[in-house]
N, C-alpha and C positions, 0 to 999 in steps of 0.2 A: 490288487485292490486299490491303493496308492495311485496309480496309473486311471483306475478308472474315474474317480473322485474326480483328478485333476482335470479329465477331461468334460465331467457334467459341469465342473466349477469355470470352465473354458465355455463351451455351450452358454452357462446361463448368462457368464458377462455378456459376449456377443449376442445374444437376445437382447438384454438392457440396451446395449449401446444401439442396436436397430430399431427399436421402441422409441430410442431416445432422440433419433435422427429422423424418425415419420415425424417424431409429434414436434419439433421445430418445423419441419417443413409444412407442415398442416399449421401450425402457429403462424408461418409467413404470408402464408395466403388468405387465415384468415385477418393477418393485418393487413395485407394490399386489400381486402375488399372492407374495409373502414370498419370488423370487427373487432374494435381494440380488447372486449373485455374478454369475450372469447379465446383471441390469442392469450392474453394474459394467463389464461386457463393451463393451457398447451404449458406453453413457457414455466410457468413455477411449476405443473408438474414433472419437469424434467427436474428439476432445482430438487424436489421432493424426492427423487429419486436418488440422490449425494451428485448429481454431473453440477459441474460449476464452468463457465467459459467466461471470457471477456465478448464475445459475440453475444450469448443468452444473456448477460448482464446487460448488455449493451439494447438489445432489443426487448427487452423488458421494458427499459428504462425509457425507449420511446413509447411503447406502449400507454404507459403512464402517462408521459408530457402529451398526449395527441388528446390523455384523458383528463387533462386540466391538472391531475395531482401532483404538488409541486416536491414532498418530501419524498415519495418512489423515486421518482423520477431520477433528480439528483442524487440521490442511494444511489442507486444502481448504475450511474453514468459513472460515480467515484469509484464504484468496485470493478466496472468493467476498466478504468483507467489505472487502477491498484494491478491487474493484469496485464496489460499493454497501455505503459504509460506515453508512450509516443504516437499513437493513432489519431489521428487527424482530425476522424470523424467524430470521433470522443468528443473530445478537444471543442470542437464546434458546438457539438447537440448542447453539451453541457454549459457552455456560454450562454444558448437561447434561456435552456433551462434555468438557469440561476438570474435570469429579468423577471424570472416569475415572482421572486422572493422580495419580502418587501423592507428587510432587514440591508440597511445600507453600511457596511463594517470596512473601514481602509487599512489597509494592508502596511505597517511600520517596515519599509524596505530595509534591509541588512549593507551595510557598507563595508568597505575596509578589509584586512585582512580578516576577519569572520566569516563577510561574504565568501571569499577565496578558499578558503578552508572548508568551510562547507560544500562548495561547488564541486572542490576534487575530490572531499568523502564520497559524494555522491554519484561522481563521474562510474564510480563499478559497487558490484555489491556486497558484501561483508566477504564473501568468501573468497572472490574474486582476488580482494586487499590479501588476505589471510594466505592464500596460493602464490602470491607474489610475494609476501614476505620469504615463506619458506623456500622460494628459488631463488631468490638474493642470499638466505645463509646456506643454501649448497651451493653459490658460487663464490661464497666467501671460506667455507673450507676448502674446495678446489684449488684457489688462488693460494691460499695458506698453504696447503701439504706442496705445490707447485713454488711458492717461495720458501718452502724446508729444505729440496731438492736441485732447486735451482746453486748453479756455481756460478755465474757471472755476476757483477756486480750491478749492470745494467739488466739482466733477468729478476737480482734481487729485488731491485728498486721497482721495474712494472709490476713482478706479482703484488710486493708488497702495498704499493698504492692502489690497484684492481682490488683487492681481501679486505681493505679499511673502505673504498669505495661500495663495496658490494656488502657492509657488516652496516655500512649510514644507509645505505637504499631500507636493506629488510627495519631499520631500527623506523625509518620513514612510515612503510608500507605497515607497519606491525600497526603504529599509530594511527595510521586511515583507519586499518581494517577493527582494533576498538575503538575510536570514534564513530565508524558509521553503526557500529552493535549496538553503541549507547544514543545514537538520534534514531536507528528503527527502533528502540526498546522504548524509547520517550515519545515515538509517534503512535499516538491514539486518537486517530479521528473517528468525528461521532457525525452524524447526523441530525437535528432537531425535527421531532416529527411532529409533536402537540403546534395542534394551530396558532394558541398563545402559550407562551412558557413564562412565569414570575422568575427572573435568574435573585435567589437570596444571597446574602452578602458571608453568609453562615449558615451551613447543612439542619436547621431548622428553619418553621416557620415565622418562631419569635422573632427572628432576626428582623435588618429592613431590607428592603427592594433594592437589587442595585440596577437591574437593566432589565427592559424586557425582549425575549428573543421569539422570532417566529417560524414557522416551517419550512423545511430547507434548507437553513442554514447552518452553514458545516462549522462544528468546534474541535477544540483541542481537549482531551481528559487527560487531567493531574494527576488525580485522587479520587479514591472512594472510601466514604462513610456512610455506612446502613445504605440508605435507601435515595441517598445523594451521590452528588459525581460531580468534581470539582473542573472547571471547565475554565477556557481561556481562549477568548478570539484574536483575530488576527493581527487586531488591535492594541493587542496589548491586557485589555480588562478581563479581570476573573471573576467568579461567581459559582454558587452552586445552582442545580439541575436537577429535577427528579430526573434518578436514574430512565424510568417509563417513558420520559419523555424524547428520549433521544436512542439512535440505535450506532452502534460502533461498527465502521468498515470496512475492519480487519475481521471478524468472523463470518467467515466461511461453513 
């Protein structure tokens, strides 16, 4: 019985995923013949369906820019780039896309050993760090039980300096790998979708005005309070946001 299940439960995926693969290609064609809203049709009903790509993301997102609208657009260029952060194409679209925005925010460069330390958290990703620790201390007890065993005095001395070499790498690598836990866990970027957004200076009205931000432009979330969401551009300045007005491009 067990057997059978699995195999209607086999069946029905492979149906979804053949559904899901016309109606992209029916999407593409209706974007080469200048139907952008149509494909958009095609395209989110796949999205509708739980399939996620950095492709559909990706083609969505021109979809959008071909349709003037500037917060899809860049959505979905950043989620397709949250997927394949090194694509080229990305990289490109989403440059045209972001002259749409009329928000002009400069970016406070990072210097010094901060820069450097961040660059190599980043170079692999949490687990990557976390897998490499853990194979530096099984080479640091290798090296250990092999300087327990060793009788030379110059066998002493190699294992011995290899087992405190390989016990500094994991203590290194341990520190990447929570470091980059705690800048993915602190990275929330949002997207601004309200055509004008009041940024308050405090998660009410009362408060005063500190900035005003417009569509498309990507922030950073602090904090949430009710119905607000504490936000910080790249600049440095923070502010509160209705929650409504902006979407986050980490959920999937």
């Amino acid at each position: 019985m067990k057997s059978i299940i699995h195999i209607l439960i086999c069946l029905i995926t492979l149906s979804a995923f053949s559904q899901n693969d016309k109606r992209f290609e029916e999407g593409n064609d209706l974007y080469n013949q200048g139907d952008y809203t149509a494909a958009l049709e095609k395209y989110e009903s796949i999205l509708a369906s739980g399939k996620h790509s950095s492709e559909l993301y990706f083609n969505i997102a021109n979809a959008y820019y071909k349709l003037n609208h500037v917060a899809p657009s860049i959505y979905y260029y950043e989620k397709a780039l949250l997927l394949d952060p090194n694509d080229k194409d990305i990289k490109n679209n989403i440059a045209f896309a972001k002259n749409m925005t009329l928000d002009a925010i400069d970016t406070i460069p990072e210097v010094g050993i901060s820069k450097l330390i961040k660059r190599t958290t980043n170079s692999m990703s949490y687990d990557a760090w976390a897998k490499l620790a853990v194979a530096f201390v099984f080479l640091f007890v290798i090296m250990f039980i092999a300087y327990d065993f060793a009788y030379s005095t110059n066998k002493k001395r190699l294992t011995f300096l290899a087992s405190n070499t390989a016990l500094l790498f994991a203590i290194v690598a341990l520190f990447f790998a929570f470091h980059k836990f705690q800048l993915d866990k602190s990275d929330q970027p949002a997207i601004v979708f309200a055509q004008e957004s009041k940024i308050q200076s405090e998660p009410n009205f009362r408060s005063s005005e500190a900035f005003v931000l417009h569509e498309g432009t990507k922030v950073q979330v602090l904090d949430t309070v009710d119905v607000w969401k504490k936000i910080k551009l790249s600049d440095g300045k923070t502010g509160w946001i209705l929650a409504d007005d902006i979407k986050m491009l980490k959920k999937f």
